[in-house]
C-alpha angles and dihedrals in degrees: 000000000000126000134208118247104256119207114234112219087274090068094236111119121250094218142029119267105246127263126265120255115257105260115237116235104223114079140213129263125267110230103284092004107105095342135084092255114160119233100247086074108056122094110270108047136119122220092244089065092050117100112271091254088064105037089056100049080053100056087043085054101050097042095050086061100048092051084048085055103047091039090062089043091053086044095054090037085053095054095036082061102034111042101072082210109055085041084057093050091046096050097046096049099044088141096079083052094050092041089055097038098043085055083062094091096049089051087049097048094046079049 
């Protein structure tokens, strides 16, 4: 069994590194290239052209996470109005909202 090079207190190694393994020289497939790969998984193509299985799983997808999205917004939005002290806090510090939402024009227009 193999050890690994230890350093002594001068900071030099007591042993060599090993050596690399030698590479093969066969390689492997690109996607589609020598393998049984469906389409719906090469570069290039939209999802309406994917079969309906997985059309479906990505809408899912995306959708699962826009309601995830929108349900933590309505949750902070919920305790921003209804906890009298964080809507004190809120309104008393509106300058770190204006500093992040007067930044919003600036993230549209390097869009």
């Amino acid at each position: 069994m193999y050890s690994a090079p230890r350093q002594d207190t001068g900071g030099s190694y007591t042993a060599a590194p090993p050596a690399y393994s030698q590479a093969s020289s066969s390689r492997e497939p690109l996607v589609g290239e020598e393998w049984d790969v469906p389409d719906d998984f090469k570069h290039g193509v939209n999802v309406s052209e994917c079969d309906l299985i997985n059309s479906k799983a990505f809408v899912r997808k995306v959708y699962s996470i826009l309601f995830i999205q929108l349900l933590m917004t309505t949750v902070v939005a919920g305790i921003m109005m209804y906890n009298p002290n964080v809507r004190f806090w809120v309104q008393e510090k509106y300058e770190y909202f204006f500093s992040v939402y007067g930044k919003m024009p600036l993230y549209l227009k390097l869009k």
